[in-house]
C-alpha positions in Angstrom: 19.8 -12.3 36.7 17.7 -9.4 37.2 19.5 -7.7 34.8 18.7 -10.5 32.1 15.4 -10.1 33.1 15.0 -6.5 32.3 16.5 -6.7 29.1 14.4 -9.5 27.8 10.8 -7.6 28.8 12.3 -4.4 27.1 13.2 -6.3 24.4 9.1 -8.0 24.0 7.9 -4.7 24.7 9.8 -3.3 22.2 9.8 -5.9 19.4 6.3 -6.0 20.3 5.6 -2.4 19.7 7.7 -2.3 16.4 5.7 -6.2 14.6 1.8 -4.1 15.8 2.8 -0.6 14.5 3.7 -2.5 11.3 0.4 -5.2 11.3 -1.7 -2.0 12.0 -0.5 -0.4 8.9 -0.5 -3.4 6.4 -3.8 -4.6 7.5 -5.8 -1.6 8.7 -4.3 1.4 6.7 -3.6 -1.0 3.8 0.1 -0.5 3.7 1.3 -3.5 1.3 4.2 -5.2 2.5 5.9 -5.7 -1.2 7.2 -3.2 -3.3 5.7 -4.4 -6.0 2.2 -4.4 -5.0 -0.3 -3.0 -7.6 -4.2 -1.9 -7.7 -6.5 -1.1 -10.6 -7.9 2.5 -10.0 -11.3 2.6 -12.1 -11.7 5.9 -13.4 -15.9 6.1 -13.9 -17.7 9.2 -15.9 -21.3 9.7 -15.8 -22.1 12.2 -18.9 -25.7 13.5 -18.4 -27.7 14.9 -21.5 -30.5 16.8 -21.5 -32.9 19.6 -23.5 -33.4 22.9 -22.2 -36.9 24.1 -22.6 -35.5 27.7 -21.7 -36.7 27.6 -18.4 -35.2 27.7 -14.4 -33.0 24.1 -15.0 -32.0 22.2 -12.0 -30.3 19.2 -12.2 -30.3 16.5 -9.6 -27.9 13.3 -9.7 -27.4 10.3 -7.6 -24.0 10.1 -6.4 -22.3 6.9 -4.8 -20.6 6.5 -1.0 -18.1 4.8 0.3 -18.1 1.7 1.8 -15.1 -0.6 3.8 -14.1 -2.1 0.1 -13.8 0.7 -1.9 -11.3 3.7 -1.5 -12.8 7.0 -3.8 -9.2 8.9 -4.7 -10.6 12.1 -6.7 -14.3 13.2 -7.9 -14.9 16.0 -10.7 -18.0 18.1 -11.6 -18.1 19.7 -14.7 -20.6 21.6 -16.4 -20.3 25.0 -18.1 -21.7 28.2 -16.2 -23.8 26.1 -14.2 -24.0 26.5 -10.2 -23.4 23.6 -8.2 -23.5 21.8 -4.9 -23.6 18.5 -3.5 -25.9 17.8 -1.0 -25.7 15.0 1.9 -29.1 13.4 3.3 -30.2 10.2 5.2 -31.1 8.2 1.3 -27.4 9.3 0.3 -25.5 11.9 -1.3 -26.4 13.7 -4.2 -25.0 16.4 -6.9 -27.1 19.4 -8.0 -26.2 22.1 -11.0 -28.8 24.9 -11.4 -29.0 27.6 -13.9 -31.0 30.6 -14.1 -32.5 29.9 -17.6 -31.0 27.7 -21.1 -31.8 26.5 -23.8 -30.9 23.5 -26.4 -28.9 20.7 -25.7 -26.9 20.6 -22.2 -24.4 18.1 -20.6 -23.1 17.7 -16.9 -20.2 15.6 -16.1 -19.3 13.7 -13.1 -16.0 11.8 -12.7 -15.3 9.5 -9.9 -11.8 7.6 -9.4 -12.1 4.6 -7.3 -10.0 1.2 -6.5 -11.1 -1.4 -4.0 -9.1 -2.8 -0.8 -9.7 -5.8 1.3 -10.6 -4.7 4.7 -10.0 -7.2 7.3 -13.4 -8.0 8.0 -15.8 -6.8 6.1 -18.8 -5.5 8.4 -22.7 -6.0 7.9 -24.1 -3.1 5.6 -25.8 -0.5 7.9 -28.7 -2.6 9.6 -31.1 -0.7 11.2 -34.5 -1.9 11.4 -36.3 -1.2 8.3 -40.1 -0.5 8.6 -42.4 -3.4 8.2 -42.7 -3.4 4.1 -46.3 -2.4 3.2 -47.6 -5.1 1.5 -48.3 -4.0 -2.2 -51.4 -3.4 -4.4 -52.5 -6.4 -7.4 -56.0 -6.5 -8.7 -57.4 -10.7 -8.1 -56.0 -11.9 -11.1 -52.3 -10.9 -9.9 -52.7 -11.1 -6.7 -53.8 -15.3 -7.0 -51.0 -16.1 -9.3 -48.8 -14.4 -6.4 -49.9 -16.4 -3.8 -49.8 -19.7 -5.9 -46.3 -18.6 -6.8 -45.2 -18.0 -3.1 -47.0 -21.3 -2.3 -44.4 -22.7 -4.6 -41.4 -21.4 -3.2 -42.6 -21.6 0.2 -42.8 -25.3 0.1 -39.2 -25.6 -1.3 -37.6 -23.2 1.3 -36.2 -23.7 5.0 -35.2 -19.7 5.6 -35.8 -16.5 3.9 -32.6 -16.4 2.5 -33.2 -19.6 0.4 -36.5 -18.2 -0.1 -35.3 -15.3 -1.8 -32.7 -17.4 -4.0 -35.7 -19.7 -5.4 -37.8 -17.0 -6.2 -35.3 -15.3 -8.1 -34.4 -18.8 -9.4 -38.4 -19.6 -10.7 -38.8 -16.2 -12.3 -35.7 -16.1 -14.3 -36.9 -20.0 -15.3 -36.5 -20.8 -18.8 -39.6 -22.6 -18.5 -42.0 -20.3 -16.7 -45.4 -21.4 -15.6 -48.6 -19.7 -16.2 -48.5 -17.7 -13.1 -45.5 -16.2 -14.1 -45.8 -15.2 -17.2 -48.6 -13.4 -15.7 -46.8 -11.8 -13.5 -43.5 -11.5 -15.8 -44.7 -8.7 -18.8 -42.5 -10.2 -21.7 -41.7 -6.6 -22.5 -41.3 -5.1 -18.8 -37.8 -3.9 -18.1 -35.4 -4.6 -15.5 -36.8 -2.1 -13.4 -39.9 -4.0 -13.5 -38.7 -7.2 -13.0 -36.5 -5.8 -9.6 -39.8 -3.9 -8.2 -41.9 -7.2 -8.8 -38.9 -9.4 -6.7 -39.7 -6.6 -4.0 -42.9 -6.6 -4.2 -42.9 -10.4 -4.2 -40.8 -10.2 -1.2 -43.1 -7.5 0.7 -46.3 -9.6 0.3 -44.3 -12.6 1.8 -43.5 -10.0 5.2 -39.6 -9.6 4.2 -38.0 -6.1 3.7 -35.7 -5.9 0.3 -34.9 -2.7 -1.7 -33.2 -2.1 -5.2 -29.6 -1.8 -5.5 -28.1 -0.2 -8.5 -24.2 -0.5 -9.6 -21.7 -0.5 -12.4 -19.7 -3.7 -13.7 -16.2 -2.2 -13.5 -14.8 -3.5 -17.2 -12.1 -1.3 -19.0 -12.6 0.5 -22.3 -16.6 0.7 -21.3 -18.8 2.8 -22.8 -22.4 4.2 -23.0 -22.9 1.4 -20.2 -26.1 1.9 -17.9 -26.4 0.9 -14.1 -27.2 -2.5 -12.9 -30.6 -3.6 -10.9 -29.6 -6.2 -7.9 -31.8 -7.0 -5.1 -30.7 -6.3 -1.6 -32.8 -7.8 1.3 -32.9 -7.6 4.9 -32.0 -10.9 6.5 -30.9 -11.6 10.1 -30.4 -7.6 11.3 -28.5 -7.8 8.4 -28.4 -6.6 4.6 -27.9 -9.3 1.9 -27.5 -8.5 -1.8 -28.7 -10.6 -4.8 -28.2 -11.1 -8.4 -31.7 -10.6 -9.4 -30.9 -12.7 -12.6 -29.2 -15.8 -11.1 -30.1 -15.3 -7.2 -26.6 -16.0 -6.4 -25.6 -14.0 -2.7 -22.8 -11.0 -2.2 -21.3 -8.5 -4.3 -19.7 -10.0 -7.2 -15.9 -9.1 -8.3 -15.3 -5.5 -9.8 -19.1 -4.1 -8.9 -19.6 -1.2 -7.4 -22.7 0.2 -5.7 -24.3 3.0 -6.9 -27.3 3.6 -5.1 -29.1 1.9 -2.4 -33.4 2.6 -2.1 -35.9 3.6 -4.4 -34.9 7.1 -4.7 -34.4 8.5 -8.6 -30.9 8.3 -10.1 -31.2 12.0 -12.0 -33.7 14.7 -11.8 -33.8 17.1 -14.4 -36.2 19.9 -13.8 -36.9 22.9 -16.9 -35.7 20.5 -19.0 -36.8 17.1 -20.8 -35.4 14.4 -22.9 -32.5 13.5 -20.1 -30.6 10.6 -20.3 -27.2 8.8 -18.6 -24.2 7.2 -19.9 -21.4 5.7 -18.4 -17.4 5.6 -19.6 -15.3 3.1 -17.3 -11.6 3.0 -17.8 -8.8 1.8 -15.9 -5.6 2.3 -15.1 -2.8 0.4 -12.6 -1.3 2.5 -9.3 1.2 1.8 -6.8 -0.7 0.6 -3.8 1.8 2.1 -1.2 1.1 5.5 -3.5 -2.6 5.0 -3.3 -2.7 4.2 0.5 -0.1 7.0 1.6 -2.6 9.7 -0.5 -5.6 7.7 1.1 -4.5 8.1 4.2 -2.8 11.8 4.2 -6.0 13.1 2.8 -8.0 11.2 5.7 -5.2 12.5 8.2 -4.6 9.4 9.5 -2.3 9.9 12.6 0.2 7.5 11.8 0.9 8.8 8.6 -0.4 12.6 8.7 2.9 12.6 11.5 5.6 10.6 9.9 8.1 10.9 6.8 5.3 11.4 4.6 4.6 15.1 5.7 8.1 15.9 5.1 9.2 17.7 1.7 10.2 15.2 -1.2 14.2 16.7 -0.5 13.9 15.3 3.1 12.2 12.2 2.3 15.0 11.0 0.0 17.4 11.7 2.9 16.1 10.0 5.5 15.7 6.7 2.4 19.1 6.8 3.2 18.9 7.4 6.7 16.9 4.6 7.4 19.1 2.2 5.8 21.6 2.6 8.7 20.0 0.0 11.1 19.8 -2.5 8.6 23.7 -1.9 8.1 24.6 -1.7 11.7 22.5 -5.0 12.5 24.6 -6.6 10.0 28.2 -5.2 11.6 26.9 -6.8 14.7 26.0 -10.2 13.4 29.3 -10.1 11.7 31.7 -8.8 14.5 29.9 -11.1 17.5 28.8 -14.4 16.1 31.1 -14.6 13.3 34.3 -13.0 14.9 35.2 -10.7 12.0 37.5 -8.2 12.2 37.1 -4.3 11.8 38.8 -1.2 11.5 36.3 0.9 13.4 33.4 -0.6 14.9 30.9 1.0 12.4 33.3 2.3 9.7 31.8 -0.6 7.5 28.4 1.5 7.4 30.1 4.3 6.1 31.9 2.1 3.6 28.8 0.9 2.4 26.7 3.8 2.6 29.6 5.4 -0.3 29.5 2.1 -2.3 25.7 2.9 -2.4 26.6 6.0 -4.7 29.2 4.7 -6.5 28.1 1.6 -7.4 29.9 -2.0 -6.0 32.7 -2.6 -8.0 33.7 0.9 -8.6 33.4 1.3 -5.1 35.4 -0.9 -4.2 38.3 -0.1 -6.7 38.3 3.6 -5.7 38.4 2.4 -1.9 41.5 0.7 -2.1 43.2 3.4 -4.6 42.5 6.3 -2.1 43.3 4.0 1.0 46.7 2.5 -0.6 48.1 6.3 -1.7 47.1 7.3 1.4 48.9 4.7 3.3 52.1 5.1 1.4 52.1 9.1 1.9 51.1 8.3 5.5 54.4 6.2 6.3 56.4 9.5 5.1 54.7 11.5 7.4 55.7 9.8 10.0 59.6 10.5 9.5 58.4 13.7 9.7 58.2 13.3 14.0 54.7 15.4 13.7 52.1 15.7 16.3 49.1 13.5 16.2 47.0 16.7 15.2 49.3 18.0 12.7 50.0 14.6 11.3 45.7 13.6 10.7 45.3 17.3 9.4 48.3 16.7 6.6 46.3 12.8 5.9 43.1 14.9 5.9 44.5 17.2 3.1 46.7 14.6 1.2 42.9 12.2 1.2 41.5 15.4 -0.8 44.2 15.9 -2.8 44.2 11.9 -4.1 40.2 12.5 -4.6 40.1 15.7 -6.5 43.1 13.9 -8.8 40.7 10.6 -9.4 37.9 12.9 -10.2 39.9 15.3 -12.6 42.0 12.1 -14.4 38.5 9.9 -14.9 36.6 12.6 -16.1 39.6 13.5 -19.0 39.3 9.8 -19.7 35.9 9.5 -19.9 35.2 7.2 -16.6 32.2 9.3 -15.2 31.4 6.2 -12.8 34.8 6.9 -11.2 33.9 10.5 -10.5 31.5 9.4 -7.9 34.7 9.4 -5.6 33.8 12.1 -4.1 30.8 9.8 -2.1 33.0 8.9 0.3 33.6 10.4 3.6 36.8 12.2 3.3 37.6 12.3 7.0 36.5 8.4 7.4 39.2 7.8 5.1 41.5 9.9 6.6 40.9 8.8 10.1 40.7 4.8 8.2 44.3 5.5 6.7 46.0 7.0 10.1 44.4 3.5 12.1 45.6 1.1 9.5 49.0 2.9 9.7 49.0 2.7 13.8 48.0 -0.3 13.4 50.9 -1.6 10.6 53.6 0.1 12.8 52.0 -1.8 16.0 50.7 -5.3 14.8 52.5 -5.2 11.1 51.2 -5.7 8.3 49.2 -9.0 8.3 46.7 -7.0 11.0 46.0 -4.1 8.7 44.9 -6.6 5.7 43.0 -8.5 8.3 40.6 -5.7 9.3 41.0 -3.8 6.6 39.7 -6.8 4.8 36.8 -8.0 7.1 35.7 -4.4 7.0 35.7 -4.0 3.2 33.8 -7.7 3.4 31.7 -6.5 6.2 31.2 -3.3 4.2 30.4 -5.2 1.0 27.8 -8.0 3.1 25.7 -4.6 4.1 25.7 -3.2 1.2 24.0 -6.2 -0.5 21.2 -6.2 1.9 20.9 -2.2 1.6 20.7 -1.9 -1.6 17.8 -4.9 -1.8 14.7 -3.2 -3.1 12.6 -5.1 -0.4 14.3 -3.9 2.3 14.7 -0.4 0.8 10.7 -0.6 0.5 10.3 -1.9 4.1 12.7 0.4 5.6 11.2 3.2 4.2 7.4 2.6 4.3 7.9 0.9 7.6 10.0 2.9 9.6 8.4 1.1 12.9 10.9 -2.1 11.6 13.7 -0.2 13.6 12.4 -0.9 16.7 12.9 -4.3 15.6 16.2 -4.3 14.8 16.6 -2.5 18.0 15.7 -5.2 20.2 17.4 -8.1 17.8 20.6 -6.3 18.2 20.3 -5.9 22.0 19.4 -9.5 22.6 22.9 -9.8 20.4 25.0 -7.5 22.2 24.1 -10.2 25.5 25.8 -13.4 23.7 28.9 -14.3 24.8 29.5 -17.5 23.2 32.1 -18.8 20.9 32.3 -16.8 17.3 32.1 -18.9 14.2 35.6 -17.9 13.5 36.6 -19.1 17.1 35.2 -22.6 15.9 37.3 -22.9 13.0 40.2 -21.9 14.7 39.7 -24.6 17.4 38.6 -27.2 15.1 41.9 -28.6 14.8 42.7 -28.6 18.9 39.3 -30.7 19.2 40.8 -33.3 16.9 43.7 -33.3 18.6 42.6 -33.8 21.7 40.3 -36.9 20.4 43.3 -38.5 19.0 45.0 -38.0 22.2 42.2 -40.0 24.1 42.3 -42.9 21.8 
């Protein structure tokens, strides 16, 4: 009893274990559980132009962060025999090339390759109290038609986020009133339009700032940065479409800048101007996560097959493979009562059809193990020693290989070649059992579990060679754990086989008919 009981906690604790390690990496590393899995990396360029007045030039440019969505892969600077060094500060980061003195037209690159993820949750952006927002300057005739409008929206609002909405709503109206065509300039630009919102805001008590950010749309070009509104609302910051009010990021946006601080500075020179080039291309996921992660030196990945050379990481592909094959010789030997020569002589079986394809496999199998049977029962006129005798099978298996080899490459049958896959001392130690066996049992035995372990064999070879499981098995190593503690809650049955069932199918009926 006791016994039972120990084996069922260390097979929660351990099932356990495996199920979290394998959550924690599909949810917070962002390990996708499907092979198949794609994401669209955005590969952004910021060209900068500018005119050199022959003067001291040094350039200044806005550069964006990282934020729980969005997963930066690589960024570039490029800009002939110019210095340059980015610089980190409380407003952000930024990128700064200097030169001693030039002339005539210059250009700086920046290239930024970027995809987006779906955190599990995704947090509030940083909320610290912002100062009280100093209420901004109009002369009367502003001023009024600002209070009237805030009146307005006031009266149509229950909190500030609706607030903010309707204002955004009335001053992108089709029909704007008199008051806001005052305050709307028909030729002010969006920068006007987003610093009167905030200013709007400010005289109403509320804290907002600009927001600038790309629209992420492939084959892009010469495309400029975005105004939204972002504004502080319940410890909390909440961005806005300052055309349409809606709330939240919208799909395939990402943020450039946050605050009121310049997007480039160009000093010693004049004329400067930015453009934007957007393309994008599809990854792996599982590739982009694995590079994510290594170059973040995430523990569970910085210390696992990952760090291992690409020779070694094909190997253990293989490797891992095995519990998925030995799970299956278990589920076939105890609940459905198949027969085997060798417990786990069926892996090995299936590991070689792996190489040399199913059929071919298969084919090859049975040549090599019917020639070796057949030498095998002269051998044993021979009277030799057990020793002696495996050693002669041992030489006879490679003998019958290196023929198949030689006499399917002359004839052009390169898949039978593969031949040499297979385990040469699993055969020979397969061919002297099967003969013990046929002088001990006869014949029908040998077909018996030589049969249930080619079909055994054949069964886990199916399910290895399933590119999900290869994928899972690989990615998620953690899943052996888990086919630890399903085998040892197996290796604790004890009830009736499904072959047992069929062969006492026929005593139940009799015994039926007996009662009646």
């Amino acid at each position: 009893m006791y016994a039972k009981l120990r084996l069922y906690i260390l097979v929660i604790l351990i099932m356990g274990l495996g199920i979290g390690l394998i959550l924690y990496k599909h949810f917070a590393l962002g390990f996708p559980l499907l092979p198949d899995d794609k994401k669209s990396v955005w590969t952004i360029e910021a060209k900068i132009d500018f005119t050199a007045r022959g003067d001291p030039i040094i350039v200044s440019f806005a550069l964006p962060q990282e934020t729980p969505s969005t997963v930066f892969i690589e960024e570039d600077f490029a800009s002939p025999d110019y210095g340059f060094s980015e610089l980190t500060s409380p407003t952000g980061r930024r990128a700064q090339w200097s030169k001693r003195a030039a002339s005539g037209s210059q250009t700086a690159y920046y290239r930024l390759s970027v995809y987006e993820i779906d955190p599990i949750t995704t947090p509030p952006i940083a909320a610290d109290l912002p100062p009280e927002p100093v209420k901004p300057e109009f002369d009367e005739v502003h001023k009024t038609a600002a209070i009237t409008l805030l009146d307005q929206v006031r009266s149509k609002s229950a909190n500030t986020e609706i607030f903010t909405r309707e204002l955004i709503t009335t001053l992108n109206s089709s029909a704007p009133s008199q008051n806001q065509s005052l305050l709307l300039n028909e030729k002010s630009s969006e920068d006007y339009k987003t610093h009167l919102i905030i200013n709007l805001l400010a005289l109403e008590g509320i804290s907002a700032r600009i927001v600038r950010g790309l629209y992420l749309e492939d084959g892009r070009r010469r495309q400029s940065l975005t105004n939204f509104v972002e504004v502080y609302i319940g410890n909390q910051w909440l961005l806005f479409n300052q055309k349409s009010g809606e709330r939240g990021k919208p799909e395939n946006f990402l943020v450039w800048q946050r605050g009121d601080q310049s997007l480039l500075d160009v000093i010693g020179g004049k004329n400067s101007q930015i453009s934007f080039a957007i393309i994008k291309n599809v990854h792996s996921t599982r590739n982009l996560v694995v590079r994510d992660s290594m170059n973040k030196q995430a523990g569970l990945v910085d210390f696992s097959i990952y760090s291992l050379p690409i020779e070694q990481q094909n190997a253990f592909k293989m490797i891992l493979l095995l519990p998925i094959g030995a799970l299956i010789v278990v589920i076939m030997r105890l609940l459905i009562g198949i027969r085997t020569s060798g417990t786990f002589m069926p892996i090995l079986i299936a590991l070689a059809l792996i190489q040399t394809t199913l059929l071919t496999g298969i084919i090859i199998f049975l040549t090599v193990v019917g020639t070796g049977l057949l030498i095998r029962s002269y051998l044993s006129r021979l009277n030799l020693l057990f020793v002696a005798r495996i050693s002669a099978v041992i030489i006879v298996v490679i003998a019958i290989i290196a023929s198949i080899s030689i006499i399917s490459n002359k004839l052009g049958f390169d898949q039978a070649m593969t031949v040499t896959f297979f385990p040469m001392i699993i055969l020979s130690w397969t061919i002297e059992r099967m003969s013990v066996l046929w002088e001990e049992d006869g014949p029908r035995e040998v077909f018996i579990q030589g049969g249930g372990s080619l079909l055994t064999a054949v069964i886990a070879y199916l399910f290895m060679t399933n590119r999900t499981i290869e994928y899972l098995t690989f990615n998620f190593p953690e899943l052996m754990l888990v086919n630890l503690a399903l085998i040892l809650i197996l290796g604790q049955y004890t009830g009736y086989r499904l072959s047992e069932l069929y062969r006492f199918h026929s005593l139940e009926r009799r015994n039926v008919s007996g009662k009646r």
